[in-house]
Each structure stands twice: as structure tokens, then as C-alpha cells.
N, C-alpha and C positions, 0 to 999 in steps of 0.2 A: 504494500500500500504506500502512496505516493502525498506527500503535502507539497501545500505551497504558504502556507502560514504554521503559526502552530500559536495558540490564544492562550493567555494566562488569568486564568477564572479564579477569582476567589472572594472573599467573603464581603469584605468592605468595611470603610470607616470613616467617621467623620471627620474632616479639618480646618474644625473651626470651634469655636462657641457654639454658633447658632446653628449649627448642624449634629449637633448631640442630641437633642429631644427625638426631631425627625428622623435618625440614624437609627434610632434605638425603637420607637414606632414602627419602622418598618420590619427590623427584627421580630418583632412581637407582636406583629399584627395578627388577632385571629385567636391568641394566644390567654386574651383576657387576664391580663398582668396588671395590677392596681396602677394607676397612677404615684402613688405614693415609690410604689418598688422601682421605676421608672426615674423617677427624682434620683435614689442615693444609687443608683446605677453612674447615673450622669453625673454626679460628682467626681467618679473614679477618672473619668474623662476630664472631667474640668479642672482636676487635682492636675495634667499635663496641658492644660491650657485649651481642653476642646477637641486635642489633635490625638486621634490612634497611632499607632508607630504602621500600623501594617498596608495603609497605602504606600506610602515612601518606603518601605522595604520593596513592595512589590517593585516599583519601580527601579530600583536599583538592582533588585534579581534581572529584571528585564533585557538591562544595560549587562549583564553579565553572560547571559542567554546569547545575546547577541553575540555579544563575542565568542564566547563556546562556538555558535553556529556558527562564526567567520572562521575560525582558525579548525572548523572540519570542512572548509569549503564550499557550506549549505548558505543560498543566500535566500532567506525567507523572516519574510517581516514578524514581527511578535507585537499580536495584541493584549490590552487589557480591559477585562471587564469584569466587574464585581456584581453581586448580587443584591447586598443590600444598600449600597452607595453610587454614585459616581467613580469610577464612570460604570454605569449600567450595563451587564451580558448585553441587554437588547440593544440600547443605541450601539456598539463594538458591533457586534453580530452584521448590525444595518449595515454600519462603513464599512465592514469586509466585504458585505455584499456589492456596495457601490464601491468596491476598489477591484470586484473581480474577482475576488478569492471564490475557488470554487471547494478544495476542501483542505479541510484544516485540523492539525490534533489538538487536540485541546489537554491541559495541566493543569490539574487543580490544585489549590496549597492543605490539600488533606491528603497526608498518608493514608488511609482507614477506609474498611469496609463497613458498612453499614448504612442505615438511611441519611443520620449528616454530616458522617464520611465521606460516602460516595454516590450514593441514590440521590441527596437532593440535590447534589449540583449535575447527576441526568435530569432531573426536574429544569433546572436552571439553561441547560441545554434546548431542550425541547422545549420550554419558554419563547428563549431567543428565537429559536427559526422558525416558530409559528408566527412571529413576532415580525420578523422577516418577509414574510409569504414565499410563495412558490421559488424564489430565485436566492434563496436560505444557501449559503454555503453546507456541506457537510461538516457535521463536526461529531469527531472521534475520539471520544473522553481514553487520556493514555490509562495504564492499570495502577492500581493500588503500590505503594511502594515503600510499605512496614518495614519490609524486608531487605530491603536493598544494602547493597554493602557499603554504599558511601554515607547512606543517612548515617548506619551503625558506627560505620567510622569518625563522624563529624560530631555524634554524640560523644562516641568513647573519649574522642581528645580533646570535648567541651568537658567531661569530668575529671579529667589530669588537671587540664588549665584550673579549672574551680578549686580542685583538691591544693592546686602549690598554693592559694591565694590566705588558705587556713595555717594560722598557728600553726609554726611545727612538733611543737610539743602535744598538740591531739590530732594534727594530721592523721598517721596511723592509723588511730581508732575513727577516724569520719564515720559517720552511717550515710550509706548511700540509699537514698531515698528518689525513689522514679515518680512524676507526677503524671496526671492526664486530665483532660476536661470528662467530670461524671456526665453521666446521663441517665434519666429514668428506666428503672429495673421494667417498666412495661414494655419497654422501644428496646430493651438488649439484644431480645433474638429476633427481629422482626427481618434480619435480613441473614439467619443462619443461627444457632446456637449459642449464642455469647456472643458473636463473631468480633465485635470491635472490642472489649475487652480481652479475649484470649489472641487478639492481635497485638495488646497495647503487652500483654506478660510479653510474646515471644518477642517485640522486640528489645523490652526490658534483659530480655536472658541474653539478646545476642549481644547488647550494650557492655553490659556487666559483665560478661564475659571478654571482649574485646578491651576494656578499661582495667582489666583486675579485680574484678568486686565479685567472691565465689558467693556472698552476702551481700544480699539488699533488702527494701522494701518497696512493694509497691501500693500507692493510694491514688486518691482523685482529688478532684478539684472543681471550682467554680460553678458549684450545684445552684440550682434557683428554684422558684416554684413554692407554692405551699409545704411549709415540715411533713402534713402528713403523708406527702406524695414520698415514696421508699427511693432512692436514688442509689447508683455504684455509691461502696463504702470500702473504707476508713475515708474519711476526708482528711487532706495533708495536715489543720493546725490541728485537729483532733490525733492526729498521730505523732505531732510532733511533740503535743504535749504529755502523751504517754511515753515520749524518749527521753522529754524533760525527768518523767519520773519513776526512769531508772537508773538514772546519773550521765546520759549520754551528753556529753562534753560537746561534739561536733557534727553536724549533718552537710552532706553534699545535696541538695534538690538539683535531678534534671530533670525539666517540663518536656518528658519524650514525646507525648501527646501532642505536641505544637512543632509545627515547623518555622516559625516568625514568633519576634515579640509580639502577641498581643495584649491588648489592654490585661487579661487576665492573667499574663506571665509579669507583667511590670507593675501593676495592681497589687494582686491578690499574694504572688509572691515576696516582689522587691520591696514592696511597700508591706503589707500586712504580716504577711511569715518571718521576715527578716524582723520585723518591730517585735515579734512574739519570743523570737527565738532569742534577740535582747533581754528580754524582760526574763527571759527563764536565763539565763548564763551560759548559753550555747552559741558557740561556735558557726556564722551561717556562710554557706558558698554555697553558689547558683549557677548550674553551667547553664553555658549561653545556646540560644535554638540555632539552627543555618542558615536562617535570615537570607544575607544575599553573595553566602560567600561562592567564590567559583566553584569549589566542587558540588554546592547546589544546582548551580546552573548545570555542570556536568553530567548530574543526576538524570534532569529535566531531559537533557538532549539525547541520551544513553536510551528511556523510555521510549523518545519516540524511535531513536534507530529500532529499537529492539520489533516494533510494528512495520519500520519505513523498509528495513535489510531482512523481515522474518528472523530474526535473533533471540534465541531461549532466553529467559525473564532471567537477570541476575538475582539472584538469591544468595543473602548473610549464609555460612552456618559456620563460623567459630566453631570453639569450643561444647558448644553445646550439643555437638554431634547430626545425626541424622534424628533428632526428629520431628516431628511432622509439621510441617508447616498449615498456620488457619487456612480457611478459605476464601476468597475470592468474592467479597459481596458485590457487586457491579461487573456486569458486562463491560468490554471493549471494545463493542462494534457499533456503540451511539445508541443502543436501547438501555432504557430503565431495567435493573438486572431482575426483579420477581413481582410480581404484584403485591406480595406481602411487605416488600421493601418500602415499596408508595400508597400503598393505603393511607387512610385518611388517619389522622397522630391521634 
């Protein structure tokens, strides 16, 4: 299969002040989220002045894409379009249409199978070139890429970096501690059997492994919604405070779950977890997500060869031997992967 773009889809955010209420509305449209919950959301945003970091990463991933694609000799323009910001899948989608693009792979900034891993941005797809009409480019969501041995890689030496940053008198004993974004225990298996949790373990095992850490743990993060609704558990400061009290000196957090700072990595960790882990007497380091480093962009372009040259999927396995790798929530041929996946939430 042959491109002549390749579009870089992801979630969006505001950059501004006055783009935070509306940002976050669209997010939650439908969703019947109080007003009030809405408010101290938007402080988290306004604590940075209005602006999310993960447009401008995008952006500079883009700039790095680019070159990747120049220095393999591929000359194919790279769009951007978000889902719930500016710039819009839909308007992107239109200009490709009116620039000629006839089909295109598309990247999303989710590693993960599951519905908002990988199913709603086919949603987001099949949006756009309805959106489009009849003279819709193709567009071909590349595969899920948990597994890939550069992410693994680019975590493993984001937890070295964070580990030298710790006192060296509890270096040593750091607890390494894997994060992710939770999700409602209703939506877990909706596109497989746990599928984006026993995604987020295996790439925690091949992390840990590649970094030295034969000991970790793994929690979640950033839950929302009414208490009584059950969400993935331990949540990271309920864990961390059960480290507090068992004398644990030092903890490493990496946010494996995220491929960019988002508000929820510069938030809820730099800001919230590090102030907690303060107040207990612990030791905190944070390795950093891959943002927009080159072996990112690498990753990105590696995907689509793997589709463009018919190339078997790179697949991690470290140490952790042969076994079995999750499954595959999303198709890669531009269909929505199961009806169970898009069913109504």
C-alpha cells in the first residue's frame, strides 16, 4: 500500500485562556459532567496560563516527521488534525482533499487498543471523510504500537535519566512506579478482555525490563466521573501514599500510558504527586514521555513503512521472553475494529 501524505491525529488543546471552557465542553459533550467539575478542570489549564503543552509538541513531532521522511527519501507532506481543538480532523481532512491527497496513513498519538485508544479516533476518521463527501481522501489508521521497541526504548532511558536526577544515597532503592490514564471498569473489555490494561502491564514488563527494574508497580491515573462509578485501581497518590507508609525513601513515576506531556502528566503528576510526595519525605523523579524526540518521529515513519514495504510489525521482547503479546483492538484497513468497540458508552 502506497501514501502520498501521512496525517497526524490527535486529541487537542487549548491555547489560550478563552479556549479552556470551550476545549473542555467539547471533550465532554454528551457526557453530563456538572458545571462545577468543569471549573476546577480548567484551573489545571489556567495554573499554565490556558495553554496545553500537547499542540506545540505535536507540532514539533511534525517538524521531526518531516525530516525522518526527508533523510529516507519519502517526500510526503504531514498533516495535522485534532479532535477536540483546532485545528479540526474535519477542516485537515477538507485541505487534503483540496490539495489532492488521495490516500493517506494516518498516526495517532495513542499507543493503545481499545475504544479511546484506538476505536474512537476510527470514529474521528470516518467523521472527517463523511465530512469530506464523496472526494474524502482514504485514510488508513497505522497499528497500535505498545509494543514497539523504540517507545520501550525511549521509556527505558527516560527512567535512567529520572533515576540519576534522585539523591544518590536512595537512588538504589527508587520504587519504580509505571502510571497510565484509568478508565471505567464498564469500557475495559469492550474492545477485547482487558485489552488496554493488559496492554499498558506488557509494556510496563518490557520497560522494566529494558531499564533494570526486575520490581515495579503498576497504577492509574487521572480518573473522573462520579466516586460511585468503579474505575482501573490503585490510583498513583493512593499508592504512593501507601509507599509513604512503608518507609519508601524514593519513587521513579513513568507516565507509560502517555506519549506527550499532557495536561494530566504536568498537572496531576509534576504538580500534584511531586507536592504529595514532598509532604511525605520522598524522594520524586519523573521520567519524561517522547514528546517530539527523533526516535519518535522514527517510530511514526517505521509504522507506516511496515504497511507502505508489507514489513512484519516490530515487536519489544527483552527480557521478558516469548510471551504473548495483547491483542490488536483496531483494524488497519480504515474500519472501526468490532461493533462492540463503538457502541454507544
Amino acid at each position: 500500500m502506497d501514501f502520498d501524505a501521512l496525517l497526524l491525529l490527535s486529541f487537542g488543546g487549548p491555547e489560550g485562556p478563552d479556549q479552556v471552557m470551550p476545549f473542555l465542553e467539547n471533550v465532554t459533550r454528551g457526557r453530563g459532567i456538572p458545571r462545577e467539575r468543569l471549573a476546577a478542570v480548567a484551573e489545571h489549564y489556567l495554573h499554565f496560563g490556558g495553554v496545553s503543552p500537547i499542540n506545540g509538541i505535536n507540532r514539533e513531532l511534525i517538524v521531526a516527521i518531516e525530516a525522518e521522511l526527508a533523510r529516507r527519501g519519502l517526500e510526503l507532506p504531514v498533516y495535522f488534525g485534532n479532535r477536540n481543538w483546532e485545528p479540526y480532523v474535519e477542516d485537515t481532512v477538507a485541505q487534503m482533499r483540496d490539495n489532492g491527497i488521495r490516500r493517506a496513513a494516518v498516526f495517532s498519538t495513542s499507543a493503545w487498543g481499545g475504544y479511546s485508544g484506538c476505536t474512537q479516533y476510527q470514529e474521528d476518521i470516518a467523521r472527517a471523510r463523511a465530512s469530506a463527501g464523496s472526494d474524502a481522501p482514504e485514510l488508513t489508521k497505522l497499528r497500535q504500537y505498545f509494543d514497539h521497541p523504540l517507545l520501550v526504548e525511549m521509556f527505558a532511558d527516560a527512567i535512567r535519566d529520572a533515576a540519576a536526577t534522585l539523591p544518590e544515597a536512595v537512588r538504589a532503592d527508587a520504587r519504580l512506579v509505571f502510571t497510565a490514564h484509568s478508565i471505567p471498569l464498564r469500557a475495559a473489555s469492550r474492545c477485547g478482555p482487558d485489552l488496554y490494561e493488559r496492554q499498558v502491564a506488557h509494556t510496563s514488563a518490557l520497560v522494566a525490563a529494558a531499564a533494570g527494574y526486575p520490581d515495579y508497580d503498576q497504577v492509574w491515573q487521572s480518573r473522573s466521573g462520579p466516586p460511585q462509578v468503579p474505575w482501573l485501581e490503585p490510583d498513583v497518590g493512593d499508592h504512593l501514599a501507601s509507599l509513604a507508609h512503608t518507609g519508601t525513601e524514593a519513587v521513579i513515576v513513568c507516565p507509560v500510558g502517555f506519549v506527550a506531556d499532557h495536561i494530566e502528566v504536568v498537572w496531576d503528576l509534576d504538580s500534584e504527586l511531586a507536592e504529595q510526595a514532598a509532604d511525605a519525605g520522598i524522594a520524586f523523579a519523573r521520567a519524561t514521555t517522547p514528546n517530539a524526540q527523533p526516535r519518535f518521529a522514527r517510530l511514526v515513519v517505521d509504522l507506516m513503512d511496515e504497511m507502505r514495504l508489507d514489513r512484519p510489525a516490530a515487536r519489544a521482547r527483552g527480557s521478558i521472553g516469548e510471551r504473548e503479546v495483547p491483542g490488536y483492538g483496531c483494524s488497519v484497513n480504515g474500519a472501526l475494529c468490532t461493533p462492540a468497540c463503538s457502541a454507544e458508552r
